[in-house]
Every structure is written in structure tokens, then in C-alpha cells.
Residue, then its C-alpha position, 0 to 999 in steps of 0.5 A: x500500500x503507498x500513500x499520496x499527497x497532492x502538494x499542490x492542494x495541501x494547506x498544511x494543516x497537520x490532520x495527515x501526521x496528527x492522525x498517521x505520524x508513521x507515513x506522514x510528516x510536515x515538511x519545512x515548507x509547511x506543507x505536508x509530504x509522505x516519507x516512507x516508501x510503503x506503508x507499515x502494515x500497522x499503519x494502514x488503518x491510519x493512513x486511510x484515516x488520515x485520507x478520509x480526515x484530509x479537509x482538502x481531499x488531497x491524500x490518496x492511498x492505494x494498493 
């Protein structure tokens, strides 16, 4: 499973790493970003919270 994140439309507001620290992390630019190259399989429950918490719908994860 890998988890996505359409920067472009990310308005950093810390839901994606506040629900799933394992796969998503704020970036210095303010913005969020993934930084793991799969998903943990502990985390993938989280990281599919995470998708459905975005307020701006920009996290995808998939198989």
C-alpha cells in the first residue's frame, strides 16, 4: 500500500501526521509530504484515516 499527497492542494494543516505520524510528516515548507516508501502494515488503518480526515481531499492511498 503507498500513500499520496497532492502538494499542490495541501494547506498544511497537520490532520495527515496528527492522525498517521508513521507515513506522514510536515515538511519545512509547511506543507505536508509522505516519507516512507510503503506503508507499515500497522499503519494502514491510519493512513486511510488520515485520507478520509484530509479537509482538502488531497491524500490518496492505494494498493
Amino acid at each position: 500500500m503507498i500513500a499520496k499527497i497532492d502538494r499542490d492542494g495541501c494547506i498544511g494543516c497537520g490532520t495527515c501526521p496528527d492522525v498517521c505520524p508513521e507515513v506522514f510528516r510536515m515538511a519545512d515548507d509547511g506543507l505536508a509530504e509522505v516519507y516512507v516508501d510503503e506503508v507499515p502494515e500497522d499503519a494502514k488503518e491510519a493512513a486511510i484515516e488520515a485520507q478520509e480526515a484530509c479537509p482538502v481531499s488531497v491524500i490518496t492511498v492505494e494498493e
